[in-house]
C-alpha positions in Angstrom: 87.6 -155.9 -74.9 86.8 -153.7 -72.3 84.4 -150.6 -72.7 85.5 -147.1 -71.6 82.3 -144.9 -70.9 81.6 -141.3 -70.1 79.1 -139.7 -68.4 79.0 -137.1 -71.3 78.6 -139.4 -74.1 75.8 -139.4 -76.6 73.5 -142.5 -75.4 73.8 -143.6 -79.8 77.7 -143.8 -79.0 77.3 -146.0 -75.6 74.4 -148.4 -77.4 77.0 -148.9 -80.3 80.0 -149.6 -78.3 78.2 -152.4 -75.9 76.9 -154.4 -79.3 80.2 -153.8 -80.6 82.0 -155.1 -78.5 80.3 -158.8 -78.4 77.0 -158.5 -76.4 74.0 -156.9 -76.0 73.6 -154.0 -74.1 72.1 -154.0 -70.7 68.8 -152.6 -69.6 66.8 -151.4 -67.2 63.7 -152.1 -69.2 62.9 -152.5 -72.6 62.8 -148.4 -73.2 66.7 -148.5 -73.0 66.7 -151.1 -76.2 65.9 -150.3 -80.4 63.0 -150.8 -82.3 62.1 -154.1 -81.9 64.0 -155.3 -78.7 62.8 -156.1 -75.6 65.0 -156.3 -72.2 65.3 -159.8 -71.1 65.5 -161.7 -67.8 69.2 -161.7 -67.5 69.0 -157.1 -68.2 70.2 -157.5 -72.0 68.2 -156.3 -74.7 67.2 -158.9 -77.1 64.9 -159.6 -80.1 61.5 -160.0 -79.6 60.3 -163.5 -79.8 57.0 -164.6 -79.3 56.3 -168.1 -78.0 55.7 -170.5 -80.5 52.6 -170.5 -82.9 52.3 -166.6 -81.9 51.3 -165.0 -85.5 51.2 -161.5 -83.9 52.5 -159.5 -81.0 52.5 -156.3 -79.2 53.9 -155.0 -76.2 52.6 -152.8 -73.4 53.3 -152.0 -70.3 50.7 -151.5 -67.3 51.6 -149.1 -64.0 49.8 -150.1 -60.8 46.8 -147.9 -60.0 47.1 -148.4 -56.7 49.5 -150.0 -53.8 49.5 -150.5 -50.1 51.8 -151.5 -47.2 51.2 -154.0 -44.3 51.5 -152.1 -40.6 51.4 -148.1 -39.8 53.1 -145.0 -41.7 52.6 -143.3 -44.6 53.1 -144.9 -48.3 56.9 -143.5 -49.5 58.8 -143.9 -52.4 60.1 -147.4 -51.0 58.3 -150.5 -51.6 59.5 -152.6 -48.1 59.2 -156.4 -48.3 60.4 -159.1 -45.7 61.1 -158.7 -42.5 57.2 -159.4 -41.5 56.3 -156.5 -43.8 54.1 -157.3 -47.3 53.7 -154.9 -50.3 50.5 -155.2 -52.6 49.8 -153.7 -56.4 46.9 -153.5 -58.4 47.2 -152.9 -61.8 44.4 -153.5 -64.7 42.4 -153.8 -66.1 44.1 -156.4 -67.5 43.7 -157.7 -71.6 42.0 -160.6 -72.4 43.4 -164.0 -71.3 43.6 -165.2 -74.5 45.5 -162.1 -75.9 48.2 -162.3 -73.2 51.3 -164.4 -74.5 53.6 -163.5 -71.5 53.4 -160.8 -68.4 56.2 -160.0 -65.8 56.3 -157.9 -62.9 59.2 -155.5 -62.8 61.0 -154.1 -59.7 63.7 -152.2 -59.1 66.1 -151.8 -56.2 65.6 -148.5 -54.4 69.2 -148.1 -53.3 71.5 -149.0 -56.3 74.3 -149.7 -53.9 71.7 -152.5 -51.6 73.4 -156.1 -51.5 72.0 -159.2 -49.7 74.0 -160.6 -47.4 72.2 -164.5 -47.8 69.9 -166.3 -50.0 66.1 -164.9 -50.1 62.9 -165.5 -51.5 60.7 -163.0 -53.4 57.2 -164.9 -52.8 54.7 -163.3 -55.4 50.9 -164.2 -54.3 47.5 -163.1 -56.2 45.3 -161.6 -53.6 41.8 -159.7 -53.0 40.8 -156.7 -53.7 42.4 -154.1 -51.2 42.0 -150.6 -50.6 45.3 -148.4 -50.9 47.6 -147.1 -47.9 48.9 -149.0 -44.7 47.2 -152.3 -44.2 46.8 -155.0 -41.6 49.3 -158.0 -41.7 47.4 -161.2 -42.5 47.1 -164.0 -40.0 49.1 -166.4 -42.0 50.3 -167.2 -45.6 49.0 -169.2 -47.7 51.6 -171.9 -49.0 54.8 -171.2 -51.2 53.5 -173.6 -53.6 50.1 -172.3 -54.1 52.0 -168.9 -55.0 51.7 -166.8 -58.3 55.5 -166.7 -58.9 58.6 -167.6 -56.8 61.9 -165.4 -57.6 64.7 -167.0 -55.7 67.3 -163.7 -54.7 71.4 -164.9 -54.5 73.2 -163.0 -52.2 75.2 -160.3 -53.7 74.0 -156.4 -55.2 70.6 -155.6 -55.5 69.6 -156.4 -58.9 66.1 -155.2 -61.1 63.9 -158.0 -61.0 61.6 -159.8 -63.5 59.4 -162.1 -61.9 57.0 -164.3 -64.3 53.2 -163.6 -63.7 51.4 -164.7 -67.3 49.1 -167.3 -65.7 48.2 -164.4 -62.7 47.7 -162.1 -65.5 45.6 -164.6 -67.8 43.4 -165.4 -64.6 42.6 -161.6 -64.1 42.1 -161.5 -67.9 39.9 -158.4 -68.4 39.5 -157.0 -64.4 42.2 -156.2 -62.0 44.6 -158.2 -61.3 45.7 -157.7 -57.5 49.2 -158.7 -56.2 51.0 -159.2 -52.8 54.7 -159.4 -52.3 56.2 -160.8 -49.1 60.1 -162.7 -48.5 62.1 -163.8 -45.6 63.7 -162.3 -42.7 66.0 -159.4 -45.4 64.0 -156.3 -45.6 63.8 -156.0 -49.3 63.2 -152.4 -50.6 62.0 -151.4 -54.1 61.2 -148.4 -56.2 57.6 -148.0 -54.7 54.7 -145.9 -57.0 55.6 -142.7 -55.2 59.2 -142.6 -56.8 60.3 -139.8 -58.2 61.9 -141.8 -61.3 59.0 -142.7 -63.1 61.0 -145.4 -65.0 62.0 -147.1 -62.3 58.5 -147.2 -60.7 56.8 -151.3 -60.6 55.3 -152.4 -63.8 53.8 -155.8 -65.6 55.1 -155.4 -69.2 53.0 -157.8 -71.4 53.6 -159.3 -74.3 50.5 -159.5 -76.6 48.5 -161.7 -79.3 
């Protein structure tokens, strides 16, 4: 059954019409699902289920306090990655490790309309404490393996990713935790900071003890 939507439509009537007609309703982050939903890996709203032996839970979300880019120009609303250019975020402080049941890193594709034309990889390191604005680019990388979180990127539309960062997160329990994002040869372009869509801005949503 297909669903027929309208730009005019209450947002109640939409929700109701995706559920209804046999899945859950997709999301750009867990703000677009009900009480007690959270939006999931695959961009549907789901319930929230804590890992195993988790008696309680809470969810928040953290906005970086401060970003940088690698080589010359001012900081824009894009976050660029690839193409020998790296992207760091600091958020925090960050909870307690022991509190912090799960924490992902959440980016969204400046241009909607974006695709990949081959296979990438979003390479997710935690880094040193930087200062804000342009910065040098490093002498080398450290190795894939050694990285925070891997996101392998298929070719096809730009999609909003949610990268896996709990054991980054639990390390930086209670400081910052600092982050730098670097890919391939595709110059990769998120929703930087400085958007002027605050929802679509990067964010770690954690999921809490």
């Amino acid at each position: 059954m297909g669903v027929f939507t309208s730009a005019n439509a209450p947002a109640a009537i939409l929700f109701a019409l995706a559920v209804g007609c046999g899945g859950a309703p997709l999301c750009a982050s867990s703000a677009d699902c009900a009480a007690g939903r959270i939006c999931g890996l695959d961009g549907r709203c789901g319930a929230l289920r804590p890992p195993p032996g988790a008696r309680f839970a809470a969810s928040r979300w953290l906005t970086p306090i401060d970003w940088g880019v690698t080589g010359p120009g001012p900081l824009t609303d894009r976050l660029r990655v690839g193409e020998g250019r790296e992207s760091l975020l600091a958020f925090g402080p960050l909870p307690e490790a022991s509190r912090v049941l799960r924490a992902r890193l959440v980016l969204h594709p400046h241009d909607a309309a974006a695709r990949l034309d081959a296979p990438q990889l979003l390479v997710v390191e935690r880094t040193r404490r930087f200062a804000g604005g342009p910065l040098p680019l490093r002498r080398g990388a450290q190795p894939d393996r050694l990285a925070a979180a891997r996101r392998a990127l298929a070719p096809g539309p730009a999609r909003t990713l949610r990268v896996d960062v709990t054991d980054a997160a639990r390390a930086a329990g209670g400081e910052r935790l600092y982050l730098l994002l670097r890919a391939g040869d595709a110059a990769l372009a998120y929703a930087s900071p400085n958007h002027p869509r605050p929802r679509v801005r990067p964010r770690i949503e954690l999921l809490l003890h």
